[in-house]
Every structure is written in structure tokens, then in C-alpha cells.
C-alpha positions in Angstrom: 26.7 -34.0 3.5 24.6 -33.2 6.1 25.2 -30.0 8.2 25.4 -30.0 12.1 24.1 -27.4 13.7 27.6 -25.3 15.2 28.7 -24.4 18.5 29.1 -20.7 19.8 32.8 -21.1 19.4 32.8 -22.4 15.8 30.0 -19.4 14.8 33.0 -17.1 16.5 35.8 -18.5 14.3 33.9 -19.2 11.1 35.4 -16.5 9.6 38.8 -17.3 10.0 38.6 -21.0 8.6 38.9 -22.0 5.2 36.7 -25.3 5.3 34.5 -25.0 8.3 32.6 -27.7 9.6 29.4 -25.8 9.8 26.9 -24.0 8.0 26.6 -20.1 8.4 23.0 -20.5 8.5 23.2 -21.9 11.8 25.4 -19.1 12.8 22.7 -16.0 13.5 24.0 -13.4 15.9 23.6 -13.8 19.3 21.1 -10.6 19.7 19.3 -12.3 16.7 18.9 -15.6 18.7 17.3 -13.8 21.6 15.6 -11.7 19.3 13.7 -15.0 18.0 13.7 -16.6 21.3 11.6 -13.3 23.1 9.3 -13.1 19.8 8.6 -16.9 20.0 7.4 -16.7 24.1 5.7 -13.9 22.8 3.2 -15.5 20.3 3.3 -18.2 23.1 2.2 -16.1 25.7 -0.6 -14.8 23.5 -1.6 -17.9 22.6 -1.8 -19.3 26.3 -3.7 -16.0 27.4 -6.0 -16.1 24.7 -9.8 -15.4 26.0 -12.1 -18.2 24.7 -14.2 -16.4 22.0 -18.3 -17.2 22.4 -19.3 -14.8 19.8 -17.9 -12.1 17.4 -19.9 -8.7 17.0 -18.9 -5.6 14.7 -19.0 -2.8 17.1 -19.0 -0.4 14.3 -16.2 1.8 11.9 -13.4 3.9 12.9 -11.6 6.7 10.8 -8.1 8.2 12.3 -5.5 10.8 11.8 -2.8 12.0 13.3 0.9 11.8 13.0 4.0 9.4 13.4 7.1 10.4 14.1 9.7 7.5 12.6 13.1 7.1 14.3 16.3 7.3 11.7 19.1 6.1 14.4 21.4 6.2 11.2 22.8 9.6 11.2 26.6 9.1 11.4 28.1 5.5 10.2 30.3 3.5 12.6 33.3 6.0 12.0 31.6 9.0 13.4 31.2 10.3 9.2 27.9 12.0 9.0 25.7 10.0 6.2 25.2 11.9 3.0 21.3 12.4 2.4 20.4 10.5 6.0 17.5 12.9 7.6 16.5 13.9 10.8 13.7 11.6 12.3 10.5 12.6 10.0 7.1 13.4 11.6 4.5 12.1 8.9 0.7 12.3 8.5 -1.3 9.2 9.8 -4.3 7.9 8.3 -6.2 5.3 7.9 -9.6 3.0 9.1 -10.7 0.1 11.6 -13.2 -2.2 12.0 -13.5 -3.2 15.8 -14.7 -6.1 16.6 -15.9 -7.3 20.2 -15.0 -10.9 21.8 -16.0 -10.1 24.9 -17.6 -7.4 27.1 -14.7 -5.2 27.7 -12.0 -6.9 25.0 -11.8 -5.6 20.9 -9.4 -6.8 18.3 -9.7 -4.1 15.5 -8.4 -5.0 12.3 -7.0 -1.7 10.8 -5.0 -0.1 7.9 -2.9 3.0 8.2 -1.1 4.9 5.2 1.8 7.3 5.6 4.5 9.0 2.8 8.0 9.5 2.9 11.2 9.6 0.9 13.9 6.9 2.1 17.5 6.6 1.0 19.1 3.5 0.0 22.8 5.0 0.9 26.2 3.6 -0.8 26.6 0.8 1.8 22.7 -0.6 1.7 21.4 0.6 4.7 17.8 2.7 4.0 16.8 5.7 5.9 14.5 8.8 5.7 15.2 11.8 3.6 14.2 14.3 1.3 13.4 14.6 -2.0 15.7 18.0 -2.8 18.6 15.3 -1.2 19.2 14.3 -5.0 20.4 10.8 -6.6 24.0 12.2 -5.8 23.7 9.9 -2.2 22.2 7.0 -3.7 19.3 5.6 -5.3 15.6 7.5 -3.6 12.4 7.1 -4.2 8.8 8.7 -2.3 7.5 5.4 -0.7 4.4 4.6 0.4 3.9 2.9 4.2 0.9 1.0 4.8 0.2 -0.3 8.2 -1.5 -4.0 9.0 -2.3 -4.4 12.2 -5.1 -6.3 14.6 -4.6 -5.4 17.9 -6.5 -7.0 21.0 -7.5 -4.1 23.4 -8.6 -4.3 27.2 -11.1 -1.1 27.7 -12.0 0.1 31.4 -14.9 2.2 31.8 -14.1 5.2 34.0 -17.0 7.7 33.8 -20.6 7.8 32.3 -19.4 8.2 28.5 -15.4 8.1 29.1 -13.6 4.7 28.9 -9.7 4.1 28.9 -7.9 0.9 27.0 -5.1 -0.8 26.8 -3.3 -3.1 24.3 -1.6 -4.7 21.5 -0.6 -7.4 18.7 1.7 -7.6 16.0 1.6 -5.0 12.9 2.7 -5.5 9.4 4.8 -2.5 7.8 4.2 -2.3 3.5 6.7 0.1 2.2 6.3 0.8 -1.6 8.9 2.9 -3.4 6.2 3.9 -5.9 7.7 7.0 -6.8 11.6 7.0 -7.8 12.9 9.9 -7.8 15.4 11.6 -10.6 15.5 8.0 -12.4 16.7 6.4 -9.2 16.8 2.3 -9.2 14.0 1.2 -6.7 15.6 -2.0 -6.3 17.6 -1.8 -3.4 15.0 0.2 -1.5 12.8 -3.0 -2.3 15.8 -5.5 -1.4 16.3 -4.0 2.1 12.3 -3.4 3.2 12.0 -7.0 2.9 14.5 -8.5 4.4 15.5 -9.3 7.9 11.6 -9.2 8.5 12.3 -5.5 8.9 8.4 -5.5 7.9 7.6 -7.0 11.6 6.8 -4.5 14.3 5.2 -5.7 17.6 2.6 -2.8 19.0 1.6 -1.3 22.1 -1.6 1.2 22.8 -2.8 3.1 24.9 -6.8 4.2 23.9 -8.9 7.6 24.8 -12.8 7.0 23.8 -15.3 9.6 24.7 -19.4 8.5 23.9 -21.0 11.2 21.9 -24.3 9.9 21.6 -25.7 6.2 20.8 -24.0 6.4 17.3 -21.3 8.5 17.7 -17.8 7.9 19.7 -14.8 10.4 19.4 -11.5 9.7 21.0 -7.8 9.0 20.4 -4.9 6.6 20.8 -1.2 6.6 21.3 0.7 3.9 19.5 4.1 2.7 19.8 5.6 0.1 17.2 8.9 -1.2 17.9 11.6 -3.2 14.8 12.6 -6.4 15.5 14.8 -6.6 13.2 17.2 -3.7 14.9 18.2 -5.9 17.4 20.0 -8.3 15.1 21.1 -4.9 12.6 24.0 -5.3 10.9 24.5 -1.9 10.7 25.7 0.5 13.9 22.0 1.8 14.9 19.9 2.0 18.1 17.5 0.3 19.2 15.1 2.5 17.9 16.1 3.2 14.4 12.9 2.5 12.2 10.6 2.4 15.7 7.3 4.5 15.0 5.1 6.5 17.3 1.7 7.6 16.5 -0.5 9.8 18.0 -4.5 10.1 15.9 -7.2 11.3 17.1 -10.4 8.7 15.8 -14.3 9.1 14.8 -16.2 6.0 15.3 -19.5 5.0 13.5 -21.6 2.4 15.6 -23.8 0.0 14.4 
């Protein structure tokens, strides 16, 4: 039989009748429906505003380091209990490499990869969030996990002295994270289960850039990132906004060509 898509009002009382009409996969959340709807005139908007590219050049190779810090919003459940295990919002070391490219006199994209380590939680009721490893498999399954960072940002730079030059941007970043390393025996799987689902792997970016011209080969700056979770604002669990969000401050050492 084929399925019709349902009506705000059915999606409301789905749960309270025994045959419905509808599908529940046409049921998403409302704040997961404008969730969707924002990221879609997003890509859109990116797309439209797209600078024609004439020619690709390899401006050189970064290397940065710094820190993140990574929101846990998931301190007390909806009851007001505190969460067994659940840790203060971690501040992690930042590394990783980026290969900027120039498509036009004053716009990069810069394809990059970032690594970071921490310990996550995967606590009685499914949710995942930071910890520590002397938290013990008493609170759930836990396991050191490795993050690694995608991202290609496209980056508008202004020149505002001799050797000093100021940028602004973004894109859309990728978020691996690999429970390589369970801890006291613990079962990795739902640490694997929840990373990669509700695209909780999607993070759009924003950046601001410092670069400061060393000599013809040399650049030294730093950059300020912000990465935001979709996926918190269709959460089925009682978190912020900015539970999961990540901000990054590296300082970076850039090799030109």
C-alpha cells in the first residue's frame, strides 16, 4: 500500500492510534524539518554564490595546533538527576595539516584534516558524552576515541598592512569519531551506533583567520574556528543547542611554494 505523506495533526496523534494512516517516516520533528529546510538554502546559497573558478593554484602547506574546547550540554537528564560519568565540557589538543588552494586573488578553499582524543560515555539511556577514563565501566560502556576532522572551507582574506592580512569564512566539516580504545572491556558498539546516526557527524563551520608574512616562504598566523551540530536541533534527548558544538583556537605555520 502506498504511504501518503501525513499532516502535522496526524504526526501529533500517531502515537495514540493503533492503525495509523501514515508512515512515521514522514513524521520528523518539527525542529528537524527546519533543521533540513535551513541546511538545504544553505548548500543553495553556496551554490548560487559560488565564484566562477578560472584556475586552481596550491598556495603552499599548513601545519596547526591548538586547542578545542567541546560542549557536553548533557550534564543532568530531563529530571534534574545529574548523569553518572557525564564530564565537564573537555578542552582537547588540536592538530592537524592544510593544503590551501587559491581560486581567485583574495578567495582559498583549504582542504584540511584535524585529530583530537577523548573518552566519551555511551550512558544507560544511549545518549554519548565526554568523560574520563578513571569514570569506570560502572556508568556504561567507554572507550578513548579518536576525532578526526574533514573540512574544506572557502575563505575571503583582506589585506590590511604590508605582511598582515585578515580572513573570513567557512564550509561544511566532517566529524570521524573512532572508539579505538575501549576501555576496561567496554562494548564499543553503542559508541559506534550513536556517532553515526542522526548525521551527528555534520558540522557546518565558521572562521575567522590571522596570517602574518614572514618572508617569501614563510607565513605564521592563527585562526578561530567555530563548528556547530546539526543534529542538536532535532535531539531526542533534553540538550542545548550547543551540546557537541566545538571551538578551536591553533595557531598555524605555512610552507609556500
Amino acid at each position: 500500500m502506498k504511504m501518503r505523506r501525513a499532516t502535522t495533526r496526524q504526526c501529533r496523534n500517531l502515537r495514540t492510534v493503533k492503525h495509523a494512516p501514515v508512515s512515521r517516516r514522514f513524521c520528523a520533528p518539527p525542529r528537524a524539518r527546519a533543521g533540513a529546510t535551513l541546511l538545504a538554502l544553505a548548500v543553495l546559497f553556496l551554490i548560487a554564490g559560488a565564484p566562477r573558478v578560472h584556475a586552481v593554484e596550491l598556495v603552499g602547506y599548513d601545519l596547526r595546533i591548538g586547542q578545542t574546547w567541546i560542549g557536553n550540554g548533557y550534564r543532568t537528564d530531563g529530571s534534574g538527576v545529574a548523569v553518572q560519568g557525564s564530564d565537564v565540557s573537555p578542552i582537547r589538543l588540536l592538530a592537524g595539516a592544510g593544503f590551501p588552494l587559491r581560486i581567485r586573488d583574495a578567495l582559498l578553499v583549504t582542504p584540511a584534516i584535524d585529530f583530537y582524543l577523548q573518552e566519551y560515555l555511551a550512558t544507560p539511556n544511549g545518549k554519548v558524552v565526554p568523560t574520563q577514563i578513571e569514570t569506570g565501566t560502572a556508568a556504561g560502556d567507554l572507550a578513548t576515541t579518536l576525532g578526526i576532522l574533514v573540512s574544506a572551507p572557502v575563505t575571503r582574506e583582506w589585506r590590511v598592512g604590508e605582511s598582515l592580512r585578515l580572513g573570513a569564512g567557512g564550509g561544511i566539516a566532517l566529524l570521524l569519531r573512532l572508539p579505538i580504545g575501549p576501555i576496561e572491556g567496554s562494548d564499543t558498539g553503542p559508541l559506534w551506533d550513536y556517532f553515526y546516526s542522526g548525521v551527528r557527524f555534520l558540522y557546518p563551520e565558521a572562521q575567522g583567520t590571522l596570517t602574518y608574512e614572514l618572508s617569501d616562504r614563510i607565513e605564521v598566523g592563527g585562526m578561530l574556528r567555530l563548528l556547530l551540530p546539526i543534529h542538536s536541533l532535532w535531539s531526542e534527548y533534553d540538550v542545548p543547542a550547543w551540546d557537541a558544538a566545538m571551538i578551536a583556537l591553533q595557531a598555524s605555520f605555512r610552507y609556500l611554494r
